[in-house]
Wavefront OBJ file of the C-alpha trace (Angstrom):
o trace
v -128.751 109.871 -62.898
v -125.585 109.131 -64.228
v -123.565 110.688 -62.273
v -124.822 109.684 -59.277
v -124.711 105.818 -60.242
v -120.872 106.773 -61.128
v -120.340 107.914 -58.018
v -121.877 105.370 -56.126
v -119.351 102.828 -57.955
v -116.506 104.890 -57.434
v -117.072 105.062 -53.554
v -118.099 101.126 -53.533
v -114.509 100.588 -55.515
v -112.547 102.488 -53.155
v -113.784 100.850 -50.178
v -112.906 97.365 -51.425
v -109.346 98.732 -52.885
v -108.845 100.188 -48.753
v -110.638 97.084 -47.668
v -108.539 94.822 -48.992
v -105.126 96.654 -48.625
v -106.031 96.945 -45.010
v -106.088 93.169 -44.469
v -102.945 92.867 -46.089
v -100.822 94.901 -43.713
v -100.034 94.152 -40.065
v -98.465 95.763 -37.090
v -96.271 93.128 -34.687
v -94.340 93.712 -32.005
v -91.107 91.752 -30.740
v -87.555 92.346 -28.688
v -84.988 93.653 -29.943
v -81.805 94.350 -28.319
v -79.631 97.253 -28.327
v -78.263 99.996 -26.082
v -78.419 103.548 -27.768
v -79.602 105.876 -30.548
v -76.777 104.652 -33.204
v -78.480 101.249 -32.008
v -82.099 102.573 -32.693
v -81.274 104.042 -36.329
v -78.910 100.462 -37.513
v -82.183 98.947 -36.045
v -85.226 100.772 -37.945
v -82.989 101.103 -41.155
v -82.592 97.203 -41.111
v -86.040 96.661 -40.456
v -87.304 99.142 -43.104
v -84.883 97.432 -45.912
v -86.847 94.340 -45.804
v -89.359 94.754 -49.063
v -92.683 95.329 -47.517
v -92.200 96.641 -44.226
v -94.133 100.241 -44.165
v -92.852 101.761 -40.578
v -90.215 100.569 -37.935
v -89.540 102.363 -34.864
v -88.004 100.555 -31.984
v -87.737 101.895 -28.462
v -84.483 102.234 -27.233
v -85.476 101.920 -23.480
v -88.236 98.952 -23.518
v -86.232 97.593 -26.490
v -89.414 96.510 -28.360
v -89.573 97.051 -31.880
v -93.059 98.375 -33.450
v -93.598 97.041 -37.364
v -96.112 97.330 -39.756
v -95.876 95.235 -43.016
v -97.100 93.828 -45.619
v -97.983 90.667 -45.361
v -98.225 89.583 -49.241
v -94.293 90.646 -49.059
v -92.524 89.690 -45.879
v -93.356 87.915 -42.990
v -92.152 88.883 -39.357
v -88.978 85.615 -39.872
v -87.420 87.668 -42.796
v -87.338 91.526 -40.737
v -85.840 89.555 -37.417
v -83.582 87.940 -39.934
v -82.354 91.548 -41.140
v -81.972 93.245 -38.084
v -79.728 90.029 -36.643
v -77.891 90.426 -39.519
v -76.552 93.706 -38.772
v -75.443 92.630 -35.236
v -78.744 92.371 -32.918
v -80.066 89.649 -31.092
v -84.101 89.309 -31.366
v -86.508 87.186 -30.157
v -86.463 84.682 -33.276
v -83.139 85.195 -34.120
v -79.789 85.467 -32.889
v -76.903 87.553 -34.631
v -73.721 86.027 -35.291
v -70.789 86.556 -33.073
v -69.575 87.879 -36.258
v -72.340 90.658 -36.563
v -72.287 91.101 -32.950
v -68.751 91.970 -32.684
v -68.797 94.256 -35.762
v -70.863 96.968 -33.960
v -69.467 99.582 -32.156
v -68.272 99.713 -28.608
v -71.390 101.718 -27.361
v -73.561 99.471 -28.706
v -72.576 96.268 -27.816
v -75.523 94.969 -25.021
v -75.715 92.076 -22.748
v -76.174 88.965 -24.456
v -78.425 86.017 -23.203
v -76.257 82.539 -22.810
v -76.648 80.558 -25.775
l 1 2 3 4 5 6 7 8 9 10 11 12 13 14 15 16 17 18 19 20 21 22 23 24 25 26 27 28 29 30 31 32 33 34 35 36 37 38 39 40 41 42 43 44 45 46 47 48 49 50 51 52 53 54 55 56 57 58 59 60 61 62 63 64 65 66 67 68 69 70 71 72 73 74 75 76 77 78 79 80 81 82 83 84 85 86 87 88 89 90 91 92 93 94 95 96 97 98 99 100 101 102 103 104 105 106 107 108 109 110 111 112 113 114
């Protein structure tokens, strides 16, 4: 009888544990821009350095970026924030001509009029 009851609080804690880690994470999309692969790894890698984030991958030819987060950590502002930061333009934010200008040749896309 013991066992049983043990078992049936063990299952009921483990639902709540997924239940509530589930809520906490979220998958958003946005634009990103950026021309090629070297484009596509500076992307994901800036993305994933943002505490929180659990997956990146951005698509190179619909230039939308795919992220799932956390959302007790980081908020969708901060991982736009870090991928302008490394030189590419995104819906909320807008790299620096600084940024921009530091990538390389082959990545360097057409930029919207400020």
């Amino acid at each position: 009888m013991k066992a049983k009851k043990l078992s049936f609080i063990s299952v009921l804690i483990f639902s709540v544990v997924i239940t509530i880690f589930a809520q906490s994470n979220k998958t958003e999309k946005f634009k990103v821009y950026g021309k090629c692969e070297s484009c596509k790894e500076r992307i994901e890698k800036a993305a994933k350095s943002v505490d929180g984030v659990i997956k990146a991958d951005w698509n190179i030819d619909s230039k939308i970026m795919e992220v799932n987060f956390n959302t007790s950590k980081t908020n969708l502002d901060k991982i736009e924030l870090a991928i302008a930061k490394v030189g590419h333009d995104t819906q909320l934010h807008r790299a620096t001509d600084k940024d921009y200008n530091a990538l390389p040749d082959c990545c360097h896309y057409d930029r919207e009029k400020k």
